[in-house]
C-alpha positions as a Markdown table, in Angstrom:
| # | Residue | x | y | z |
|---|---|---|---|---|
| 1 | Unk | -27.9 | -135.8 | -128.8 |
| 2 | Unk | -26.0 | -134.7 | -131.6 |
| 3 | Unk | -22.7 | -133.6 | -131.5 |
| 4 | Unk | -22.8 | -131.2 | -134.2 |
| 5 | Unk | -25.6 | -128.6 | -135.9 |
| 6 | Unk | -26.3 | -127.7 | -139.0 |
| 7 | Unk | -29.1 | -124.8 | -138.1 |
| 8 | Unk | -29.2 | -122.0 | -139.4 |
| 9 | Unk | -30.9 | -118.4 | -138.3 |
| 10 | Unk | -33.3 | -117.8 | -140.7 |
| 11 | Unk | -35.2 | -115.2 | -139.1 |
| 12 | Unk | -37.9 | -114.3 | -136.0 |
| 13 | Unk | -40.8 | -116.5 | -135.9 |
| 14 | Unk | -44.3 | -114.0 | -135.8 |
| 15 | Unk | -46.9 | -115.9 | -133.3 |
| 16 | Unk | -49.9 | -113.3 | -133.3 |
| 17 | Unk | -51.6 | -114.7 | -130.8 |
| 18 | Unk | -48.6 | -114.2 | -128.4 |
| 19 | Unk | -48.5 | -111.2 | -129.2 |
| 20 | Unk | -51.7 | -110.6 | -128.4 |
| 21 | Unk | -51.8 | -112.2 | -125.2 |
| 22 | Unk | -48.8 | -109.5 | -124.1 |
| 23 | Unk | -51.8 | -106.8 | -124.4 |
| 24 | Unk | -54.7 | -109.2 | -122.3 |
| 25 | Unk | -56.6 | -106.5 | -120.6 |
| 26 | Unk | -57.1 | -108.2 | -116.8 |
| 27 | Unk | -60.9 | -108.8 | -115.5 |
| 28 | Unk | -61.2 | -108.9 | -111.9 |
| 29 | Unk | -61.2 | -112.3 | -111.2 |
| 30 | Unk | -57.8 | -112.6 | -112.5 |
| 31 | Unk | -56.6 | -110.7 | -109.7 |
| 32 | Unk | -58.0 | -112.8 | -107.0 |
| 33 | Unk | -55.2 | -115.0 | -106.4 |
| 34 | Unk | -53.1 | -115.6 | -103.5 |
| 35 | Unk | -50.1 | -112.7 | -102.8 |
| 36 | Unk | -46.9 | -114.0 | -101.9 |
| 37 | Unk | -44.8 | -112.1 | -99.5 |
| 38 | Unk | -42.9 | -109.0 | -100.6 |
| 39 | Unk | -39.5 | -110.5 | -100.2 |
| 40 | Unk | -40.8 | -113.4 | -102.7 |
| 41 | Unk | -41.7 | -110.7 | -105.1 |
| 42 | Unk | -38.3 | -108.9 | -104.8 |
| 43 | Unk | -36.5 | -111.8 | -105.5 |
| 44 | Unk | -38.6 | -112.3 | -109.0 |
| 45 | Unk | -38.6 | -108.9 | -109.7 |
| 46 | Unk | -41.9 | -107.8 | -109.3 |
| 47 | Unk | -42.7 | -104.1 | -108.3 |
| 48 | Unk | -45.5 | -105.2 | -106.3 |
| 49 | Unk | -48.6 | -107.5 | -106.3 |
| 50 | Unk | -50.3 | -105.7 | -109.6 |
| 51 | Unk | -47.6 | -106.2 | -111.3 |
| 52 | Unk | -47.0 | -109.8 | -110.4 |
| 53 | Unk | -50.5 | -110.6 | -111.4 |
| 54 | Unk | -50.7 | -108.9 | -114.8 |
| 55 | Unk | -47.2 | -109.9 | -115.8 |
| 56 | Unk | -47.9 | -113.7 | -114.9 |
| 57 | Unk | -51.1 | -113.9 | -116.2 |
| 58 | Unk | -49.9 | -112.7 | -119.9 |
| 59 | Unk | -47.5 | -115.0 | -119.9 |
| 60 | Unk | -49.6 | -117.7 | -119.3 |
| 61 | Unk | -51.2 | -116.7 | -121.8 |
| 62 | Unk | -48.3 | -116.7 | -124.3 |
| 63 | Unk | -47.2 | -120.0 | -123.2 |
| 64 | Unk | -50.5 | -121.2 | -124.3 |
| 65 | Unk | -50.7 | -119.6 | -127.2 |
| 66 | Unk | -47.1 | -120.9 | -128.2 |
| 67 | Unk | -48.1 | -124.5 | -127.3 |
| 68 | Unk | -50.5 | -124.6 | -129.6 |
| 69 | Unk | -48.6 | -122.9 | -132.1 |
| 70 | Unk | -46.5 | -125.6 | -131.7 |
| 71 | Unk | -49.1 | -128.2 | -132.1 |
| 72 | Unk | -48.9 | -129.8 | -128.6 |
| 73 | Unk | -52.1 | -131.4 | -127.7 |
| 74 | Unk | -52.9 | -131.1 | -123.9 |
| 75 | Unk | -54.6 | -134.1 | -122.1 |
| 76 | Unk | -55.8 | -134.0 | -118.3 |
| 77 | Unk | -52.9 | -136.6 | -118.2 |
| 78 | Unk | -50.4 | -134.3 | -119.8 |
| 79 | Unk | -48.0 | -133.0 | -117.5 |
| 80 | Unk | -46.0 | -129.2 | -117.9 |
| 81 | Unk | -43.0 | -127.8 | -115.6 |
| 82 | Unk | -42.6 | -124.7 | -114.8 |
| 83 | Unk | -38.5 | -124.9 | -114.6 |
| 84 | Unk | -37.5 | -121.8 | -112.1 |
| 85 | Unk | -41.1 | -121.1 | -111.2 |
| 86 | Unk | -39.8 | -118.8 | -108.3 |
| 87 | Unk | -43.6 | -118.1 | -106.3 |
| 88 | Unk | -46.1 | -119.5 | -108.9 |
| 89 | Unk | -46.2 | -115.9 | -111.1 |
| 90 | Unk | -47.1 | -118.0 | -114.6 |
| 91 | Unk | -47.8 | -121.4 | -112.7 |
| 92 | Unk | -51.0 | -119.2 | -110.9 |
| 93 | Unk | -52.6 | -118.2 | -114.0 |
| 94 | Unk | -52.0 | -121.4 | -115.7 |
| 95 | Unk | -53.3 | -123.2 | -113.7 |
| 96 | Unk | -56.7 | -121.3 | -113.7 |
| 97 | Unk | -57.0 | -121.9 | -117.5 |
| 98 | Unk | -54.9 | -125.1 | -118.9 |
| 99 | Unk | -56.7 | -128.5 | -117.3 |
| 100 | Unk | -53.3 | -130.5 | -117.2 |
| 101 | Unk | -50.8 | -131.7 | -114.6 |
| 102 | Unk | -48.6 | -128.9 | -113.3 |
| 103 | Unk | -45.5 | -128.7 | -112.1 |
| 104 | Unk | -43.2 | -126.4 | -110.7 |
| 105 | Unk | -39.5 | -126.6 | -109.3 |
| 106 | Unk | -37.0 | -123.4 | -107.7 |
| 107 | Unk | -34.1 | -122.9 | -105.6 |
| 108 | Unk | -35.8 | -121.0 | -103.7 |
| 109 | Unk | -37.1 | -122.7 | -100.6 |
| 110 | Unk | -39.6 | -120.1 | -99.6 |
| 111 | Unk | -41.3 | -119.9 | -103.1 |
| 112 | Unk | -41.8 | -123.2 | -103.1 |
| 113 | Unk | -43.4 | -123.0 | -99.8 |
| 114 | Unk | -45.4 | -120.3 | -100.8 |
| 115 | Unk | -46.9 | -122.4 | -103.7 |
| 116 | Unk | -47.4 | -125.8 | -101.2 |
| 117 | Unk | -49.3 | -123.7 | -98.8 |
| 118 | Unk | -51.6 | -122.0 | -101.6 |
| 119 | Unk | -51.5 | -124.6 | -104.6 |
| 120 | Unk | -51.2 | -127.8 | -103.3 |
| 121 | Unk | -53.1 | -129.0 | -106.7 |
| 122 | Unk | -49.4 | -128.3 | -108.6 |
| 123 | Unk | -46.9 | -130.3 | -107.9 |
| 124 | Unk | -43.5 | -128.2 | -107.0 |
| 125 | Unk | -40.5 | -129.0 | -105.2 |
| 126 | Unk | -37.1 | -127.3 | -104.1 |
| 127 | Unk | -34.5 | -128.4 | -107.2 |
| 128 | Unk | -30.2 | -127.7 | -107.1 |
| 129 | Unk | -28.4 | -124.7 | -108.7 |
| 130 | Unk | -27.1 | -128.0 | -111.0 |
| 131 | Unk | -28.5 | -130.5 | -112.3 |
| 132 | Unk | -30.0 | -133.3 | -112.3 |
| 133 | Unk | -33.3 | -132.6 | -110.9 |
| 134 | Unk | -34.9 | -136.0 | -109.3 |
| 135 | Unk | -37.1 | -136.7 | -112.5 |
| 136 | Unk | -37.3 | -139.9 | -114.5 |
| 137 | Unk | -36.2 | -139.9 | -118.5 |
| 138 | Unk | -38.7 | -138.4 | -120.6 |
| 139 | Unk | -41.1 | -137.3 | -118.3 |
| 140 | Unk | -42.6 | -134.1 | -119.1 |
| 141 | Unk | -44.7 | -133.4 | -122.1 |
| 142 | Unk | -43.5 | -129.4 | -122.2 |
| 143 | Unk | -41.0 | -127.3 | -120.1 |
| 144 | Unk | -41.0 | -123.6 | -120.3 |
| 145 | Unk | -38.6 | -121.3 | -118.1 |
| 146 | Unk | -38.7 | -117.7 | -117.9 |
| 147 | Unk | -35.9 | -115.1 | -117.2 |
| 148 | Unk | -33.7 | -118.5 | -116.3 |
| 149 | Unk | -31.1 | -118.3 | -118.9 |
| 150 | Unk | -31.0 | -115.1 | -118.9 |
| 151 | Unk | -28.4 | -115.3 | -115.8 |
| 152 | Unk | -26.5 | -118.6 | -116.2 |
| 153 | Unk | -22.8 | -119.0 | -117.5 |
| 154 | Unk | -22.2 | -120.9 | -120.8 |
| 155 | Unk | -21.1 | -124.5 | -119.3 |
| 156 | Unk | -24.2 | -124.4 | -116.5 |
| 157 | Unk | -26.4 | -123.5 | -119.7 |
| 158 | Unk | -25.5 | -126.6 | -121.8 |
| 159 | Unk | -25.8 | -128.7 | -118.7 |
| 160 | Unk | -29.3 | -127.4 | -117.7 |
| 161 | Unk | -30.2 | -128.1 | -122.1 |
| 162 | Unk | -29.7 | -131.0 | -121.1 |
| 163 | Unk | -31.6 | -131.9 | -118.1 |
| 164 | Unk | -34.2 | -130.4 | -119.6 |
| 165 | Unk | -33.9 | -132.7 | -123.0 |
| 166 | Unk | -33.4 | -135.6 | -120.5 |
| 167 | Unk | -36.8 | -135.0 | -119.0 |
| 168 | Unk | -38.6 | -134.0 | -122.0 |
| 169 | Unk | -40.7 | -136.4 | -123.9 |
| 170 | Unk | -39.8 | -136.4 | -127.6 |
| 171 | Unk | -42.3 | -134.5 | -129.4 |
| 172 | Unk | -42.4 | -132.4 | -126.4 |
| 173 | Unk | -41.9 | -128.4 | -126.7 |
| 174 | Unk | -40.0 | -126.4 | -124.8 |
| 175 | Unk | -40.7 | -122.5 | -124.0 |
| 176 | Unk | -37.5 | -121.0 | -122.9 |
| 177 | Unk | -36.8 | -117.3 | -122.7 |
| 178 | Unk | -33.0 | -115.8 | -122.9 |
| 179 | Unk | -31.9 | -111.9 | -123.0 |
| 180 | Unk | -31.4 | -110.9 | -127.1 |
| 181 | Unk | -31.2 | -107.8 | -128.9 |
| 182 | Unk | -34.1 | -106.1 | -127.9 |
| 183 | Unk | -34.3 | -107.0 | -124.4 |
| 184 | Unk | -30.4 | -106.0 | -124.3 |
| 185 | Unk | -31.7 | -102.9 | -125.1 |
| 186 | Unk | -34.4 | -102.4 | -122.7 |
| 187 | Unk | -31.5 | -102.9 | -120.2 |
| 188 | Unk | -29.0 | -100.4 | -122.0 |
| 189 | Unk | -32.0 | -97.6 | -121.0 |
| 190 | Unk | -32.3 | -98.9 | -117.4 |
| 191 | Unk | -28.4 | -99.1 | -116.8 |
| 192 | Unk | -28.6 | -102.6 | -115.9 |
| 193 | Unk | -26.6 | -104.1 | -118.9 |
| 194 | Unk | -23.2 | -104.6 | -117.2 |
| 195 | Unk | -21.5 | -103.3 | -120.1 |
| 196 | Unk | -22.7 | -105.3 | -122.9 |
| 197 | Unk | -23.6 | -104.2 | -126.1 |
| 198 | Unk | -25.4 | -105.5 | -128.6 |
| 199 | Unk | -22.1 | -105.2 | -130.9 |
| 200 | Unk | -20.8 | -107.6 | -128.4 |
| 201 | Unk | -22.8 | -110.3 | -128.4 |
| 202 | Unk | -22.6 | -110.1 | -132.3 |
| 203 | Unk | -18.8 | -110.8 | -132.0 |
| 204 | Unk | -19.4 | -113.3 | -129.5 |
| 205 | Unk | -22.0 | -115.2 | -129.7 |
| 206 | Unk | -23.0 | -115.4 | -126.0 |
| 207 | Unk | -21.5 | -112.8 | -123.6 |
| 208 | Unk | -21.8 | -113.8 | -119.6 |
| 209 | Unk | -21.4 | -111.5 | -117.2 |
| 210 | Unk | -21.0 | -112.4 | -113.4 |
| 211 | Unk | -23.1 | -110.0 | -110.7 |
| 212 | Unk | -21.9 | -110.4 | -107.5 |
| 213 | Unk | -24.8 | -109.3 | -106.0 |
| 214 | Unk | -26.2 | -112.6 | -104.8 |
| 215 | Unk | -22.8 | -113.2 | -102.8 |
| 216 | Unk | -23.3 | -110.1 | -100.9 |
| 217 | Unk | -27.2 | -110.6 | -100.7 |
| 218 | Unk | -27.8 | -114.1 | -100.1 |
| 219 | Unk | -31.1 | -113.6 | -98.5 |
| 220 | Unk | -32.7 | -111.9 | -101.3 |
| 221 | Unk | -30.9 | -114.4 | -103.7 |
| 222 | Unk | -31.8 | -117.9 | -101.8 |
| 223 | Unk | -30.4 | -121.2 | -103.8 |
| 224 | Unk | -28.1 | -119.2 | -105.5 |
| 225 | Unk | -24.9 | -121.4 | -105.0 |
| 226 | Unk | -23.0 | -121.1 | -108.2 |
| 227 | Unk | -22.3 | -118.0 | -110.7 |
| 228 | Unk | -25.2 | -115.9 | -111.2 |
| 229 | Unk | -24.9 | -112.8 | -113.7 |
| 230 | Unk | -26.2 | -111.4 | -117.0 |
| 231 | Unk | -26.3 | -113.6 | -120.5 |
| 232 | Unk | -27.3 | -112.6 | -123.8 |
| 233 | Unk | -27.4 | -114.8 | -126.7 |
| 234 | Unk | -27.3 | -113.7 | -130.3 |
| 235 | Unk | -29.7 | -115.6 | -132.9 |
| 236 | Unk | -27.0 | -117.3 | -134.0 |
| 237 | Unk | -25.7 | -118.6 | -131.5 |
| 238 | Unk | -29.0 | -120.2 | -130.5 |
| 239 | Unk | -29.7 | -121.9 | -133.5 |
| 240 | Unk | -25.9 | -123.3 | -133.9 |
| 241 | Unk | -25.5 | -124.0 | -130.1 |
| 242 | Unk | -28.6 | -125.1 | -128.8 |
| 243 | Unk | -29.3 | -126.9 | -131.8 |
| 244 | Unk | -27.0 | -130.1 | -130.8 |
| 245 | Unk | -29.6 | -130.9 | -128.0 |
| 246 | Unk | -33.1 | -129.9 | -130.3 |
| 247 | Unk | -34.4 | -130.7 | -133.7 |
| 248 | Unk | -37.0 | -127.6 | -134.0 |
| 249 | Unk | -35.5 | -124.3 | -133.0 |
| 250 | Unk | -37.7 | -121.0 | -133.5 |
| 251 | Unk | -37.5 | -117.9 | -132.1 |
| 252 | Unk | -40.2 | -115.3 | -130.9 |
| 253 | Unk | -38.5 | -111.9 | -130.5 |
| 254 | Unk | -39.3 | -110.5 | -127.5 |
| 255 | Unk | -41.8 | -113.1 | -127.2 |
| 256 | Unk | -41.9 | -112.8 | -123.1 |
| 257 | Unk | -42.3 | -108.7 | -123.8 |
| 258 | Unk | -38.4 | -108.0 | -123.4 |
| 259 | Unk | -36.8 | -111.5 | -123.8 |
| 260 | Unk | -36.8 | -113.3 | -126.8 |
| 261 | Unk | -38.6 | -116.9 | -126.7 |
| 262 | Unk | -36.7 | -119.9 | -127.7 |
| 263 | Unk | -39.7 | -122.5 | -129.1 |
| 264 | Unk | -37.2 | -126.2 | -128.8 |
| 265 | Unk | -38.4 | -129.5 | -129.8 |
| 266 | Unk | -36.3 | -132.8 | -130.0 |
């Protein structure tokens, strides 16, 4: 790993086909999948069942269409984690299209129960707040995380990077989403941005900010052991910070449909 980056931000990376996959009209066999409970879909933020099925199936279809973009060639022997799958909302859909080995890993006990009981073809499993996670060195062939670091502090951030390097073949890509300017806006509209602006995170950098919420809602918040909040990372930032751990950084703005897309080699 090196101790020191010389990346630069040289702009947004345009993937059509993601962008394309963000506007997948649904057929009705993509909606018969199993429904996880309603607490399940609380805790990830889903409105309801609809919802968790048309949002995860899109994105499924971005991560494909950024793995390729990438150039990763996919094997029925190559293996992809889904790192903070929370009830299988991408892992689902995936795994109806993409012939590999899946795998998935959560705090959350009950999602990963939910995804034993229903898809006992992926391979999931509970994992810490921290790391490590019980995986040998250079493991996976790609990682992608959605809406993960989007809510950790800066030193449990650079200790998940890397983990996640650890575990990742070299040559392997890496899909993972984090909360930039636009999706800081989307929040500004909804009142959930704790205060940050975007004029903030261009002074800072990276601007954390703790919610308290899973302290006084552990149920709805299971796994949640350490500081749990809001992040948002400026371009910058990415490409400078992130870049001691990778050796390919490029960015998809609002590549997940509000979060921006962080597309990591090493």
């Amino acid at each position: 790993m090196n101790q020191s980056s010389s990346h630069t931000f040289s702009g947004y990376t345009n993937v059509p086909t993601a962008s394309q996959a963000l506007k997948y009209q649904l057929s009705k066999d993509d909606y018969k999948i199993p429904e996880p409970s309603s607490k399940n879909l609380k805790r990830i933020g889903s409105l309801d069942q609809t919802t968790f099925v048309e949002v995860g199936t899109r994105l499924s279809l971005v991560v494909i269409s950024l793995l390729r973009y990438m150039g990763l060639s996919l094997s029925p022997e190559s293996k992809i984690l889904d790192w903070g799958c929370g009830c299988g909302r991408v892992l689902i859909p995936l795994s109806k299209r993409l012939k590999v080995q899946l795998y998935g890993c959560d705090v959350d006990e009950t999602a990963i129960a939910f995804i034993k009981a229903n898809l006992p073809n992926i391979n999931s499993f509970v994992s810490g707040y921290n790391p490590p996670l019980s995986i040998m060195d250079k493991y996976f062939d790609s990682i992608y995380a959605f809406s993960v670091f989007s809510h950790l502090p800066e030193k449990e951030e650079a200790s998940w990077l890397e983990e996640l390097v650890r575990i990742t073949r070299p040559g392997g890509v890496l899909l993972l989403s984090v909360v930039g300017k636009r999706s800081l806006e989307i929040q500004q509209e909804r009142g959930s941005n704790m205060g940050v602006t975007w004029k903030d995170v261009e002074r800072e950098g990276f601007i954390f900010k703790e919610n308290p919420i899973h302290r006084k809602d552990p149920e709805r918040w299971p796994g949640v052991t350490g500081n749990y909040g809001l992040s948002v990372h400026h371009p910058d930032y990415i490409v400078q910070e992130w870049g001691k751990y990778f050796t390919t950084i490029k960015i998809v703005e609002a590549g997940a449909g509000g979060q921006d897309i962080i597309m990591c080699t090493h």
